[in-house]
C-alpha positions as CSV (number, residue, x, y, z in Angstrom):
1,X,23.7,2.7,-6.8
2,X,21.0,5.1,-7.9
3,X,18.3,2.6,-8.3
4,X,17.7,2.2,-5.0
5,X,16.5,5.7,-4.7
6,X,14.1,4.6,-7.7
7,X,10.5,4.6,-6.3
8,X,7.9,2.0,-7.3
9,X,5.6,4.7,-7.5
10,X,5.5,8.5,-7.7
11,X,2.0,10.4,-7.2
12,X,1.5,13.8,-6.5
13,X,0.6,14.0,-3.3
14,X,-1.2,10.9,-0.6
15,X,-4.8,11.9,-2.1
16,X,-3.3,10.5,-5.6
17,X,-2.6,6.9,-4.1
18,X,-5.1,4.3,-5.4
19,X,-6.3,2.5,-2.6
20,X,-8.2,-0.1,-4.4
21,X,-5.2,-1.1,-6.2
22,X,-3.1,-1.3,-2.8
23,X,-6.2,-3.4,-1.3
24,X,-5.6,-5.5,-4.3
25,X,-2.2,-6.7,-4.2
26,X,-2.9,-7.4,-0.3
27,X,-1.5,-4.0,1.5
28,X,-2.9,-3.8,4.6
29,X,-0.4,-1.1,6.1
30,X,0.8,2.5,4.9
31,X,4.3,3.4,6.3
32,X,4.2,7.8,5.8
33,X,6.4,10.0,6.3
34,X,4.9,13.4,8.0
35,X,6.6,16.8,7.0
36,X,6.3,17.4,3.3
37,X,4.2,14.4,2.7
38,X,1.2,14.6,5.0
39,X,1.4,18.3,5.5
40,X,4.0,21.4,5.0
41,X,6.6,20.9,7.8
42,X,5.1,24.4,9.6
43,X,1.3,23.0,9.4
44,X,1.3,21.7,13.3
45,X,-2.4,19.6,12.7
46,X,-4.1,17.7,9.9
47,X,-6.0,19.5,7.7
48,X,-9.3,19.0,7.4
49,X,-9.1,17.0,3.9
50,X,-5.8,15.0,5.5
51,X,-8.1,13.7,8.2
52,X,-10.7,13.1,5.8
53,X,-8.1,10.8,3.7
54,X,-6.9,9.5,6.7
55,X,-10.5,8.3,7.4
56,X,-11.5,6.8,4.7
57,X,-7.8,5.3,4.5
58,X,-8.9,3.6,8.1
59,X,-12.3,2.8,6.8
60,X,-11.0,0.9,4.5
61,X,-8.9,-1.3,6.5
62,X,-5.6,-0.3,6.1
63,X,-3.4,0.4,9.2
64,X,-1.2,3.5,9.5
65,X,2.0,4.7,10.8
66,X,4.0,7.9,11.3
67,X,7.5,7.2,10.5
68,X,9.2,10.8,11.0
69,X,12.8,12.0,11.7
70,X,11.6,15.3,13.7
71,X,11.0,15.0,17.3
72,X,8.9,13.6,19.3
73,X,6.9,16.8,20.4
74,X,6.2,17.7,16.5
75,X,5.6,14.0,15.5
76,X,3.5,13.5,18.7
77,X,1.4,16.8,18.5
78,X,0.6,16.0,15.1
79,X,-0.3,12.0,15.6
80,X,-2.2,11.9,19.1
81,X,-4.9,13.8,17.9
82,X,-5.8,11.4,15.0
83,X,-4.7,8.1,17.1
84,X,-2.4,7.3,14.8
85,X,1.0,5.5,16.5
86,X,4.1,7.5,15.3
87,X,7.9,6.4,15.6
88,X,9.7,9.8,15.8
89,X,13.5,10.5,15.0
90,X,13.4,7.6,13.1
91,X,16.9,8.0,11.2
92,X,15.3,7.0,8.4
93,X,16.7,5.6,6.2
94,X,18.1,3.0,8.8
95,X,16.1,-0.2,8.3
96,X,15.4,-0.2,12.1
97,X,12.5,2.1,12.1
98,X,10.7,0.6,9.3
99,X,10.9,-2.6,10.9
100,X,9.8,-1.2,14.7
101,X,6.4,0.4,11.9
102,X,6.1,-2.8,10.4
103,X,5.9,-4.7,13.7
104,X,3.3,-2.3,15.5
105,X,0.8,-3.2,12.6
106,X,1.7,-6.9,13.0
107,X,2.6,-6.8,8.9
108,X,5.0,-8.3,6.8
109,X,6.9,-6.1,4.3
110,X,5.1,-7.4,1.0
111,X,2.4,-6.0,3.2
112,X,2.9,-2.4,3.5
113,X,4.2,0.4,1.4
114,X,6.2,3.5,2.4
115,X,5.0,6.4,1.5
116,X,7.3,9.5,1.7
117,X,8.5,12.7,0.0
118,X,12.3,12.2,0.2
119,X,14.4,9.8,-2.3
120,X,17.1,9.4,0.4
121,X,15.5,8.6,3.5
122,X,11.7,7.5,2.6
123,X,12.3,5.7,-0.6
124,X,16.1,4.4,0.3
125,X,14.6,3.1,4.0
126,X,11.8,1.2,2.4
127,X,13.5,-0.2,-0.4
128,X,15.9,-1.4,1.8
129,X,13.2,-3.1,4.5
130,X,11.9,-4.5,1.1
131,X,8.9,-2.5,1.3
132,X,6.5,-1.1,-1.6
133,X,7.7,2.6,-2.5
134,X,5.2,5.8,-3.0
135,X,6.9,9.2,-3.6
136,X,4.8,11.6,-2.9
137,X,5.8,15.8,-4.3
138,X,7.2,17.9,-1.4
139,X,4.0,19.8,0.0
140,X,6.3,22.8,0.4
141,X,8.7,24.0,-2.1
142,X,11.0,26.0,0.2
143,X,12.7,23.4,2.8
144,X,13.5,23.9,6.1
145,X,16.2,21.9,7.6
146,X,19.7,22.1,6.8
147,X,19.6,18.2,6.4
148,X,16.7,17.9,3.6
149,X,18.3,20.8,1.4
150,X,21.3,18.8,1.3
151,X,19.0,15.6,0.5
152,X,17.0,17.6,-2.1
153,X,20.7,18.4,-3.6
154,X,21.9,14.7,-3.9
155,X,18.4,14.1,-5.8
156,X,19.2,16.0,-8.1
157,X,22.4,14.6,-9.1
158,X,20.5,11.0,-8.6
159,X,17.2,12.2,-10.9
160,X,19.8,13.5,-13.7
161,X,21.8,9.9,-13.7
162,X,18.4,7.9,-13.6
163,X,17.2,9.9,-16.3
164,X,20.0,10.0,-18.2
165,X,20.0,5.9,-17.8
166,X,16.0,6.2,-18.9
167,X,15.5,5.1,-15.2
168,X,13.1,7.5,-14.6
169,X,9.4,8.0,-16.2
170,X,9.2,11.2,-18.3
171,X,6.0,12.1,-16.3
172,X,7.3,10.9,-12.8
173,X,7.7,14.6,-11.1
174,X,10.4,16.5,-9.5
């Protein structure tokens, strides 16, 4: 059961991700999360090194989406500005919303990668739409909602059974 909360990938935060390689194997769309993966959940706008990313990220041909269980006003504040389409309350990890992502950049899932900071709904949701996996570190170490402190409790049990089933790389964070 705890594999599927086993990432393809685990980089320290988006600027890590190796863009050529996802060019490569034929991504064309990145799936992110926002809070903790883009920015700290109380940062309300891009920084100015996010949007830079973000730029060259479009620059290079890749299509993006904000897949985000806050609300629309948070997800929608943070996403207009950079016109970036956003699917708020997603209920991630429910397949739905990773298919609704999928089908606004007209992409298949061997396509697109996820890229999130949560095992249970980013990583989960994704492996479960068959998409590629990215698990970003948490941008903020204190979390805010009562819902990702229980998440970030149930990874913990999961990391200690994957790496106690050599599951998960020695140098793989968290």
């Amino acid at each position: 059961m705890f594999k599927r909360l086993l990432p393809d990938q685990i980089v320290n935060t988006v600027f890590d991700i190796d863009l050529d390689e996802l060019h490569k194997r034929g991504v064309q769309g990145i799936i992110t999360d926002l809070d903790n993966t883009l920015v700290s959940a109380k940062t309300p706008l891009a920084t100015p090194q996010l949007v830079g990313w973000l730029d060259v990220v479009k620059d290079r041909g890749f299509k993006v989406v904000i897949l985000s269980n806050n609300n629309e006003t948070r997800v929608g504040n943070f996403a207009t500005p950079l016109g970036i389409p956003f699917i708020p309350a997603a209920r991630k990890p429910a397949g739905g919303s990773f298919r609704r992502a999928l089908k606004l950049m007209e992409l298949q899932p061997d396509q697109a990668v996820v890229v999130g900071d949560q095992m249970l709904t980013d990583v989960l949701g994704g492996r479960r739409a068959g998409l590629h996996t990215i698990l970003v570190t948490p941008i903020a170490p204190k979390e805010e909602g009562w819902a990702t402190q229980i998440n970030r409790k149930i990874e913990k049990i999961a990391l200690a059974r994957l790496r106690k089933k050599g599951l998960w790389p020695d140098k793989g964070g968290r």
